[in-house]
Backbone bond lengths (Angstrom), bond angles and torsions (degrees), N, CA, C in turn:
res aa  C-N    CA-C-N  psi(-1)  N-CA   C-N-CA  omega(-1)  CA-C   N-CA-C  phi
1 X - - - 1.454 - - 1.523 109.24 -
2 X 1.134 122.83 139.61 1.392 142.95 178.66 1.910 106.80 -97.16
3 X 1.300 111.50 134.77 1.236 101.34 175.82 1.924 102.25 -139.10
4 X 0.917 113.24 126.48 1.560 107.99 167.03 2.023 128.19 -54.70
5 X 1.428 93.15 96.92 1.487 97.27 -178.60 1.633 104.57 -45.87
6 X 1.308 125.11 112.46 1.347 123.48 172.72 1.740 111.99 62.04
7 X 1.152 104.18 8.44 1.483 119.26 179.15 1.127 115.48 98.42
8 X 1.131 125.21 -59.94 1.618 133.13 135.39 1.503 133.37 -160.89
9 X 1.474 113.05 104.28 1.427 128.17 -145.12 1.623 106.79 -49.14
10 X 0.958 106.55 143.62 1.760 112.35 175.68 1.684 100.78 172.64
11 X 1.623 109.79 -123.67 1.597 132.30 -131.64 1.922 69.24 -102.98
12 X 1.501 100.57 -64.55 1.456 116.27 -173.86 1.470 111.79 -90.99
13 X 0.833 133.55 35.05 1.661 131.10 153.66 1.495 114.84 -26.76
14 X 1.374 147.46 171.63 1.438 137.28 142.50 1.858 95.68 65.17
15 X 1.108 129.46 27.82 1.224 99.64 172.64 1.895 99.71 -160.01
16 X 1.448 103.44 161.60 1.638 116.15 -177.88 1.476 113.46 -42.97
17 X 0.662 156.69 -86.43 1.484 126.73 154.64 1.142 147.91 21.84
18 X 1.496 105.37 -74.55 1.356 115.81 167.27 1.126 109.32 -71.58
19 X 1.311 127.61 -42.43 1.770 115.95 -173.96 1.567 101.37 -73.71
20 X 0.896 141.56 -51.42 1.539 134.31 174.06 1.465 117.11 -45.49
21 X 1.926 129.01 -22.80 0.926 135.05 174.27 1.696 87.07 -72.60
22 X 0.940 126.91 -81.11 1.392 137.11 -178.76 1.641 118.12 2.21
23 X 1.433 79.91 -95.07 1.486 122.86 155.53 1.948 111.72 -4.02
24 X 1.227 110.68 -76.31 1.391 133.13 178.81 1.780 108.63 -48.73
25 X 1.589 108.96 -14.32 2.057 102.22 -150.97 1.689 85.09 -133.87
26 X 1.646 115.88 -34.65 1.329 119.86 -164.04 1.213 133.51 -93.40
27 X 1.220 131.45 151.09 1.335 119.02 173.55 1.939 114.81 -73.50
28 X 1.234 100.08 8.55 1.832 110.64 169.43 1.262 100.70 142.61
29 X 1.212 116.21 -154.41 1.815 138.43 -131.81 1.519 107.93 -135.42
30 X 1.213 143.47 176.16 1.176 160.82 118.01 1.777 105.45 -117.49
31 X 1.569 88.64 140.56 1.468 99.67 149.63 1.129 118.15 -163.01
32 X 1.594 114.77 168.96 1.668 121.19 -177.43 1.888 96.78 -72.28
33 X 1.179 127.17 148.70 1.409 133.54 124.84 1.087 148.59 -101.20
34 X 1.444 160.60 136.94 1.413 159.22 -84.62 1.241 93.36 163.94
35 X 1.614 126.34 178.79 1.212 138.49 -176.17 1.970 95.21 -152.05
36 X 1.277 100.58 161.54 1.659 96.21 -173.09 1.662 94.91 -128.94
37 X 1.505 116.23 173.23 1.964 100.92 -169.36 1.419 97.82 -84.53
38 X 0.976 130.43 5.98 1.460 135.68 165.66 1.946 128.91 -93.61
39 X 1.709 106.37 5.34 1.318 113.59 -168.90 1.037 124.13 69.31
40 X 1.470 136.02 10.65 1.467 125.29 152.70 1.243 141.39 -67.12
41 X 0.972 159.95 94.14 1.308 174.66 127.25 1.842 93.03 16.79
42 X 1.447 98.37 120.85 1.814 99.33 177.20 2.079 86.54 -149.31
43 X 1.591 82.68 157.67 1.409 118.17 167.44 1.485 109.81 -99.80
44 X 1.468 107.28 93.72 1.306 125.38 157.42 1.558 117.29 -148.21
45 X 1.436 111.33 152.43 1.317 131.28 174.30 1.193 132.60 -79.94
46 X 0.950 124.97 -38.49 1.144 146.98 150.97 1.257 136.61 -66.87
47 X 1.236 160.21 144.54 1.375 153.35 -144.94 1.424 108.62 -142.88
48 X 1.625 111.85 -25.69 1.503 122.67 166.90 1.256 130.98 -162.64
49 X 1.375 108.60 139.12 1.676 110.32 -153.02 1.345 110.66 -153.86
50 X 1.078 134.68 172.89 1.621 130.71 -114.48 1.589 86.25 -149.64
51 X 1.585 123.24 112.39 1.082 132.42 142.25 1.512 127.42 -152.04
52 X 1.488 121.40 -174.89 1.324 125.36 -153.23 1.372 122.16 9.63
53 X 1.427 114.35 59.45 1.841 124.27 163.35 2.239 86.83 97.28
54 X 1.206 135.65 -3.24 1.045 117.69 -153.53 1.581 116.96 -141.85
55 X 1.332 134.25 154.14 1.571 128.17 -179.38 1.325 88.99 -116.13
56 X 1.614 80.18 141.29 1.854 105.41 -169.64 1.640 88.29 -137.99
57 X 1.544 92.61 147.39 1.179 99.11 169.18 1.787 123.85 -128.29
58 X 1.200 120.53 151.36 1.731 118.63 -124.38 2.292 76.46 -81.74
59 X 1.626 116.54 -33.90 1.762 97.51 174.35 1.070 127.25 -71.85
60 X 1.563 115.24 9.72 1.739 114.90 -164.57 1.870 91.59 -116.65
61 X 1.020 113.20 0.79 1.626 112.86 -179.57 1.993 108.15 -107.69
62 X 0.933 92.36 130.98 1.733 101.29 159.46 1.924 101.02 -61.08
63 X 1.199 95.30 163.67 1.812 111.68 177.81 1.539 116.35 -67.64
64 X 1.214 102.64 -35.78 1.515 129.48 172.09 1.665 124.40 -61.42
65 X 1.608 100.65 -51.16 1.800 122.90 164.26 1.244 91.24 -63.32
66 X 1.725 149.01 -62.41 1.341 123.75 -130.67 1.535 81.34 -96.28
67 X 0.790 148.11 -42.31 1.579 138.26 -163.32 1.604 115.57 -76.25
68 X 1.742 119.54 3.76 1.285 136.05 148.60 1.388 100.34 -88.58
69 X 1.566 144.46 -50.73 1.154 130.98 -143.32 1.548 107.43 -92.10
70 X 1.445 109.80 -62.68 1.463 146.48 -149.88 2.109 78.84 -56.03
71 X 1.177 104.35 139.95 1.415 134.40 165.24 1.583 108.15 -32.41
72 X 1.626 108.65 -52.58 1.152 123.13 -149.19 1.696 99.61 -92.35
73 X 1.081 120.85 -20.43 1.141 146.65 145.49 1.765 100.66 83.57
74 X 1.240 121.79 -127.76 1.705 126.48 163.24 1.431 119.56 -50.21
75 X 1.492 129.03 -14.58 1.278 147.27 164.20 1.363 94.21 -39.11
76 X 1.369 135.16 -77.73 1.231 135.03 -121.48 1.823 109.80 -91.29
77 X 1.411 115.84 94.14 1.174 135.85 153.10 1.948 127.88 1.33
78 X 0.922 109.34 84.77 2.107 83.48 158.76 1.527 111.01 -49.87
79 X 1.363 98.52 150.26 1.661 102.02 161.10 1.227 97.04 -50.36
80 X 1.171 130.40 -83.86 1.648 121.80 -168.19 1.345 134.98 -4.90
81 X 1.323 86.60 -62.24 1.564 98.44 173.80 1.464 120.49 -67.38
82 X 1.649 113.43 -20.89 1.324 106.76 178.06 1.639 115.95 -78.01
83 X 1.946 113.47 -19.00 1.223 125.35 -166.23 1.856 90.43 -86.97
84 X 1.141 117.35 2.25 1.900 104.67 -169.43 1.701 73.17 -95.02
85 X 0.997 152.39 17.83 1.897 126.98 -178.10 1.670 91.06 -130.19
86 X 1.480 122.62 9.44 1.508 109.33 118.68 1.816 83.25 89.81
87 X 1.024 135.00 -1.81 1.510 131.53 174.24 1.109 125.02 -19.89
88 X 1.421 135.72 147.42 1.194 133.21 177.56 1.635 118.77 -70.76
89 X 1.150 115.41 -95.70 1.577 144.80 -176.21 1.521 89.39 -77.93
90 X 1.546 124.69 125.05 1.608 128.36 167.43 1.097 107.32 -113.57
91 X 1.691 122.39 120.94 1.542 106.76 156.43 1.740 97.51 -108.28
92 X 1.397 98.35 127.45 1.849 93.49 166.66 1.935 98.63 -120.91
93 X 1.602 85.39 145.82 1.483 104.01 -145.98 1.458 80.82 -105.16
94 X 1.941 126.86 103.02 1.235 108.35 174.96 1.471 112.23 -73.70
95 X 1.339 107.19 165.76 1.671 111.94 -168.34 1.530 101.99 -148.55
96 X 1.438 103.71 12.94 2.023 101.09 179.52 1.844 88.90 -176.48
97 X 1.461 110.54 112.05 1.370 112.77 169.35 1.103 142.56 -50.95
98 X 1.620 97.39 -27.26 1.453 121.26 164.14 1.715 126.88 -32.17
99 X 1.941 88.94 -37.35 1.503 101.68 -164.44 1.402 102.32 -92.57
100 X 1.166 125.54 0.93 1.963 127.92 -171.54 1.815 85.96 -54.03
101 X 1.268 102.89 -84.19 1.222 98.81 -154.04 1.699 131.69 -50.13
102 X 1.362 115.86 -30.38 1.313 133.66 -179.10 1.997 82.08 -74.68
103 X 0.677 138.58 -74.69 1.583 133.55 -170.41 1.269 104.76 -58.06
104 X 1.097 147.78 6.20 1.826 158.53 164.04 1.289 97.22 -82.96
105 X 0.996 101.64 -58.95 1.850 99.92 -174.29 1.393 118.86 -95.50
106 X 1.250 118.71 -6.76 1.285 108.59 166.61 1.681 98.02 -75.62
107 X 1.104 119.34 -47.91 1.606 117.14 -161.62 1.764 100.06 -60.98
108 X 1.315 107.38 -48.73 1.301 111.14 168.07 2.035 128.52 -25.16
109 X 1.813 82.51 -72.92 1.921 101.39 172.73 1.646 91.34 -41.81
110 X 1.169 114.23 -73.90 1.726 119.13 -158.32 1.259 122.79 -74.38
111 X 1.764 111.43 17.92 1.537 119.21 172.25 1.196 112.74 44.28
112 X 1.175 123.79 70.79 1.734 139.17 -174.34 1.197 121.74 -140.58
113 X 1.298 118.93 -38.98 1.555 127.78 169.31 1.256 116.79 -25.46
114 X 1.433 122.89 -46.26 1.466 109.64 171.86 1.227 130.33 -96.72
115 X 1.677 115.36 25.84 1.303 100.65 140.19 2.108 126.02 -124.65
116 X 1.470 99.17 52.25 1.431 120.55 -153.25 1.665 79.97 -139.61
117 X 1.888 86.08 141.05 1.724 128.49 170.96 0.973 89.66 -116.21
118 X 1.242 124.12 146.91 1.300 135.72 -176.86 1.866 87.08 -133.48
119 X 1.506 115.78 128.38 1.378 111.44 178.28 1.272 112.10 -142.05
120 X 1.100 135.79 -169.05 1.951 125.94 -137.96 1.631 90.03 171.87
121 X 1.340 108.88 137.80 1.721 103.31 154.92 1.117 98.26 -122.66
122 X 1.549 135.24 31.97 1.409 118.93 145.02 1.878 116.82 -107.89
123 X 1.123 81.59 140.59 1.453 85.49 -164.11 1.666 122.64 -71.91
124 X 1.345 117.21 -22.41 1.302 145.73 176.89 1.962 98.82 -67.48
125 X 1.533 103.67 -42.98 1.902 96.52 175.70 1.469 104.73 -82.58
126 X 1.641 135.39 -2.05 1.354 100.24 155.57 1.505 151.97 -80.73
127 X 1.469 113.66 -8.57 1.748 135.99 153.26 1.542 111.24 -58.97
128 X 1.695 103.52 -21.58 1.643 97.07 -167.60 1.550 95.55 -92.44
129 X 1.396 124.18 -26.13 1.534 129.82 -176.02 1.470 106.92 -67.74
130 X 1.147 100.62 -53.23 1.630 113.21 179.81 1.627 127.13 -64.17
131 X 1.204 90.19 -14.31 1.455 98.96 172.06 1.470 125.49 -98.39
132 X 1.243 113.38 -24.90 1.417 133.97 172.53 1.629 99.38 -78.76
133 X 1.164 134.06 -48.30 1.135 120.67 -151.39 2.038 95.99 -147.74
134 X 1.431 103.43 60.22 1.565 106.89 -162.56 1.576 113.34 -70.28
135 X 1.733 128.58 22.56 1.038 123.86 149.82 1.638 116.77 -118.87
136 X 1.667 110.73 37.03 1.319 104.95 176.10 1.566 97.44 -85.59
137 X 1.459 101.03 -175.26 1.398 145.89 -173.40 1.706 109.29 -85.85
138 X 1.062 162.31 95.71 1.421 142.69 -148.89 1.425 116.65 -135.86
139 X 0.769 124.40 102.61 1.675 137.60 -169.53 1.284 121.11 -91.18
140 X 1.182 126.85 88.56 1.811 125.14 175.87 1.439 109.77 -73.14
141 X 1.379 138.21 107.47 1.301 136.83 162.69 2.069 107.06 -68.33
142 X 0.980 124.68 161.31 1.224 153.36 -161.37 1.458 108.83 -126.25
143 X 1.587 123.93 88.62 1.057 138.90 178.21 1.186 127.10 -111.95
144 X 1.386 120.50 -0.95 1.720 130.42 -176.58 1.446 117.42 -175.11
145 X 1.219 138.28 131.10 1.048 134.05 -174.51 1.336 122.40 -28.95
146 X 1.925 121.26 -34.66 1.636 100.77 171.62 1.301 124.48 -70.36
147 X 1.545 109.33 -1.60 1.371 124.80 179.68 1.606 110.35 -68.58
148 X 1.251 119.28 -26.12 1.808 118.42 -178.76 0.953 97.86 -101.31
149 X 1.893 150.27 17.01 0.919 132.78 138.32 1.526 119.96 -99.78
150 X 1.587 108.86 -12.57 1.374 96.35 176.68 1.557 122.20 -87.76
151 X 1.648 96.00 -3.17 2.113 115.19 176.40 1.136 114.92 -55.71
152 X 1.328 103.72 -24.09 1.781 124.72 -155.12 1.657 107.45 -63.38
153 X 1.541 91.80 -45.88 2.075 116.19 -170.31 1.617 91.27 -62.28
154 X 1.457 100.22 179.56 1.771 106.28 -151.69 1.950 68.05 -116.28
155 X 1.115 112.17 -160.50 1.719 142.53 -171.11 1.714 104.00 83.12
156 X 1.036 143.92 -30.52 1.642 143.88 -173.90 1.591 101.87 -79.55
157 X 1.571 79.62 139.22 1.709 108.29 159.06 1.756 106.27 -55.49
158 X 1.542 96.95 -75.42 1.403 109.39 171.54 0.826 120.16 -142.84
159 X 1.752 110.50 169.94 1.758 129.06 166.94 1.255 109.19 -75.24
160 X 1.371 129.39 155.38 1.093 121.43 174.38 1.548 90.35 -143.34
161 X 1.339 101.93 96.00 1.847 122.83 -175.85 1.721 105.74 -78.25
162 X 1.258 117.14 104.56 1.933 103.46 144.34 1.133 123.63 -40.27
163 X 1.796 113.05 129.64 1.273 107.31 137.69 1.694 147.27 -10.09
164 X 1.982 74.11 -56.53 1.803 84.33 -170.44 1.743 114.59 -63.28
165 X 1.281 99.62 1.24 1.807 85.36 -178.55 1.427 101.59 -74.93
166 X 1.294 113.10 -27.87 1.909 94.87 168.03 1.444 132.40 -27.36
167 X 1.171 93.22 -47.25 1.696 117.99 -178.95 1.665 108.38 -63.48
168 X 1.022 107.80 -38.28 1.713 124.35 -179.31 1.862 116.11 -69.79
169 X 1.747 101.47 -66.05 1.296 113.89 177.52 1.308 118.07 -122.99
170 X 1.259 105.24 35.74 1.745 102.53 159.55 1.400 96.88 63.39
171 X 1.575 109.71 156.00 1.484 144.77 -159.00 1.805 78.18 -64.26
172 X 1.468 115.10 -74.60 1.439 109.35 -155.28 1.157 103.94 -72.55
173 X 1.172 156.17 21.67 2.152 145.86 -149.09 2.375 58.02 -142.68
174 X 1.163 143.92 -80.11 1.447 128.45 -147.67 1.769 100.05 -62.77
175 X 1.270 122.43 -27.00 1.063 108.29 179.00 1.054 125.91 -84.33
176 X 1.759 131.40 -42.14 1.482 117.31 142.50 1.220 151.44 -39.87
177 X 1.783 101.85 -5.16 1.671 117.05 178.24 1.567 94.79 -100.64
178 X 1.140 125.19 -20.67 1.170 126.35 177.33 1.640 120.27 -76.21
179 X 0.910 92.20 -39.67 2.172 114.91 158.37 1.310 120.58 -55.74
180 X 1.660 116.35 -24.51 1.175 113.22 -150.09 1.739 86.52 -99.47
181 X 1.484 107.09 -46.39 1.431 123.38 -167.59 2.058 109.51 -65.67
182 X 1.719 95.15 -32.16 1.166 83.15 -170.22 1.880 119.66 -76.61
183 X 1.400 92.61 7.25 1.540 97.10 177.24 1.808 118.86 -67.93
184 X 0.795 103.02 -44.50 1.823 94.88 169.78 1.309 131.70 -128.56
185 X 1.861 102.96 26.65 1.566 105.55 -177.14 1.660 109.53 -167.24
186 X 1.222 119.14 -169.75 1.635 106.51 -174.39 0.870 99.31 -113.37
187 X 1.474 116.37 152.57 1.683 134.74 172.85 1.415 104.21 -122.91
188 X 1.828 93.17 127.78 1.046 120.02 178.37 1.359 107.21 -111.78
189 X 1.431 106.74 164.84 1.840 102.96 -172.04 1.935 87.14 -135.88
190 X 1.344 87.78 151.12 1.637 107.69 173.15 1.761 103.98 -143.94
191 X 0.768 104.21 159.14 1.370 133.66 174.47 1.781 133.50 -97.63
192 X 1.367 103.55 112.20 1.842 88.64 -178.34 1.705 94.56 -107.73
193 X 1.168 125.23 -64.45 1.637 132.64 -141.39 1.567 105.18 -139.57
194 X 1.360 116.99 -9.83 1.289 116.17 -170.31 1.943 101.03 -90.99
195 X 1.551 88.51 174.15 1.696 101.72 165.72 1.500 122.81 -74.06
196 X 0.983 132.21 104.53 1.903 112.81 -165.65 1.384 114.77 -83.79
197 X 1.532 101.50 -23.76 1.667 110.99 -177.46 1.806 102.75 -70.40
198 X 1.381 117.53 -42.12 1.209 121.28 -176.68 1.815 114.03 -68.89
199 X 1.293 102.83 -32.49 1.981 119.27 -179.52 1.308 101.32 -90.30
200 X 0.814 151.72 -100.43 1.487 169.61 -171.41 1.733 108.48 -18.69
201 X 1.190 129.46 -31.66 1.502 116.42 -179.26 1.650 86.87 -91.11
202 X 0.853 127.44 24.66 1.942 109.71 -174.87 1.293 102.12 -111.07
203 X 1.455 117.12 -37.35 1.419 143.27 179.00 1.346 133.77 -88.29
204 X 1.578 110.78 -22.05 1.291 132.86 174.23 1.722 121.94 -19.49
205 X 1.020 97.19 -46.68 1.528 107.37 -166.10 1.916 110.11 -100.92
206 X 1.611 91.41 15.51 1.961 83.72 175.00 2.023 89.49 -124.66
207 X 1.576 91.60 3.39 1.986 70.00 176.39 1.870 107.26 -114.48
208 X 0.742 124.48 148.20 1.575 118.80 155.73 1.665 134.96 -70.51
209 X 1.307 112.48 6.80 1.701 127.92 -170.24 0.965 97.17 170.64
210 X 1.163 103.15 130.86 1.700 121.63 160.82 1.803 103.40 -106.89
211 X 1.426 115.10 143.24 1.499 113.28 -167.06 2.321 72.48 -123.48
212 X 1.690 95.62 107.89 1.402 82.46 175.96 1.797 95.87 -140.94
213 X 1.837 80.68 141.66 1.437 106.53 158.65 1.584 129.24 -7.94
214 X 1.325 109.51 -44.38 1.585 122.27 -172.46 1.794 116.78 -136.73
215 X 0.926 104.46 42.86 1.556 105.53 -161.43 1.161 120.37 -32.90
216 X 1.531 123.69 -58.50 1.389 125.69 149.25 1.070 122.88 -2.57
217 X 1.683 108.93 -80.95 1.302 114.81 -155.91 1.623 109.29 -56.81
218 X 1.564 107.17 -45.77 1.571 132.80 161.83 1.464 124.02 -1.67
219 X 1.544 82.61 -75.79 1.774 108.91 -176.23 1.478 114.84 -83.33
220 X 1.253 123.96 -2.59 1.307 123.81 148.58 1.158 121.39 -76.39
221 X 1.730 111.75 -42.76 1.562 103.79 -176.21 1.411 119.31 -74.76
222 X 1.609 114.11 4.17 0.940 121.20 -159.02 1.559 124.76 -108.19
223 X 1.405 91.16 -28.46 1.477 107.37 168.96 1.514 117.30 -136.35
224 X 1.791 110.61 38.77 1.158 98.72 174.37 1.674 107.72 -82.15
């Protein structure tokens, strides 16, 4: 399965656009979620960001403030609005705990939950996911070395391995970690800094989804 990293990372990452580019080629989406001081559910990456002389941060703003302030300006999506374009495969990448529950029940109202990963790279919010909602889907991403020892423990849907550990442990040290993980759960691959077109056909067949940067380009090179 192919999933659009952020729909498809660039200028417009995180926003209608890109997921509708997605959307149309992919087997579904990833995105970050956030919470706003007003309870909206938004697609952003970031949590704080720098405008007119000042750092703002995306839970201390109403939906209304960040879509005057935020860079990205009217771009930036509710989840909602991203769940009305009907996506296939969802990974939403929480990024503020705050938002578990308001995104539980939204997925809930809109009968979606079962086809949504819900994933975290802190390891401490996956007991809290699972407990709130103990027949989700649960995705640990891999963000720092205590992260490939904490992948190891059983409770996850899936891993969601970087590329970049290539760079770390060599072609064969990622493929034996990839062996190790695929024994009682799914491996997913994401992308930070590496080439995916150059990594990704070598590996293809030890992950179940790749969440990549360029999906498009991907799934052409992939099955032309």
């Amino acid at each position: 399965m192919i999933l659009g990293h952020r729909g498809v990372k660039g200028p417009l990452e995180n926003t209608l656009p890109a997921f509708e580019r997605a959307i149309k080629h992919c087997d579904g989406i990833e995105f970050d979620v956030r919470i706003t001081a007003d309870g909206r559910l938004v697609t952003v990456h970031d949590g704080a960001f720098q405008a007119e002389g000042g750092e703002y941060s995306v839970k201390s703003l109403t939906y209304r403030e960040l879509l005057r302030l935020h860079p990205m300006g009217k771009l930036i999506p509710t989840v909602e609005r991203v769940l009305k374009l009907r996506p296939g495969l969802i990974n939403a990448d929480l990024k503020d705990i705050e938002a578990l529950i308001p995104l539980l029940d939204l997925l809930e109202r809109k009968k979606m939950l079962e086809r949504v990963v819900i994933s975290t790279d802190v390891w401490e919010w996956v007991p809290i996911i699972l407990r709130e909602c103990p027949d989700c889907r649960v995705g640990f991403s891999i963000t720092n070395a205590m992260g490939l020892f904490r992948s190891l423990r059983a409770g996850v849907y899936s891993i969601h391995v970087p590329l970049d550990l290539v760079g770390y442990i060599g072609f064969g040290g990622l493929v034996a970690l990839l062996n190790l993980y695929r024994k009682n759960r799914e491996v997913w691959f994401w992308n930070y800094k590496m080439n995916e077109i150059e990594i990704v056909p070598k590996v293809i067949g030890l992950a179940n989804a790749v969440i990549s940067d360029d999906p498009l380009r991907l799934k052409r090179f992939i099955f032309s």
